[in-house]
C-alpha positions, 0 to 999 in steps of 0.5 A: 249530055254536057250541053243538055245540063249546061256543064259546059258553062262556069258553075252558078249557085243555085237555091235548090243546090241547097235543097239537092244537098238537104235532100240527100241528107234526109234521105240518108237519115232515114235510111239509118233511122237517126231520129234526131236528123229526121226530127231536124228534117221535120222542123226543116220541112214544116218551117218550109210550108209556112214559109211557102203559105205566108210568104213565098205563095208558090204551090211547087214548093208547098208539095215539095215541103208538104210531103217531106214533112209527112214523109218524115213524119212517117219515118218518125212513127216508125211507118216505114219499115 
């Protein structure tokens, strides 16, 4: 297992470590309902898709932010219950 998730090396900084931690976050926000987080999730994830139409052009991280965005969304009218 170490070897498989390469724990065996020095740690490097990563993009999606950021992702991974903003992620939880999200989650964490709308498991508690706190609106003002999910709300901040949503500007995040809609920033996200311009970002990934205008300029980054991969359709990976389009789905990821897409549907963190209508996810939040949700969250927000109050659809998951």
């Amino acid at each position: 297992m170490k070897k498989f998730f390469k724990l065996d090396k020095p740690y490097e900084f990563d993009i999606n470590d950021i992702r991974a931690i903003l992620s939880i976050i999200n989650l964490w926000s709308i498991v508690v309902k706190n609106n003002i987080m999910i709300f901040v999730c949503v500007l995040l994830a809609a920033f996200g898709v311009i970002n990934d139409v205008a300029f980054n052009r991969r359709i990976n991280g389009l789905v990821i932010h897409f549907s963190s965005l209508l996810i939040n969304i949700v969250a927000l009218t109050g659809g998951l219950h």
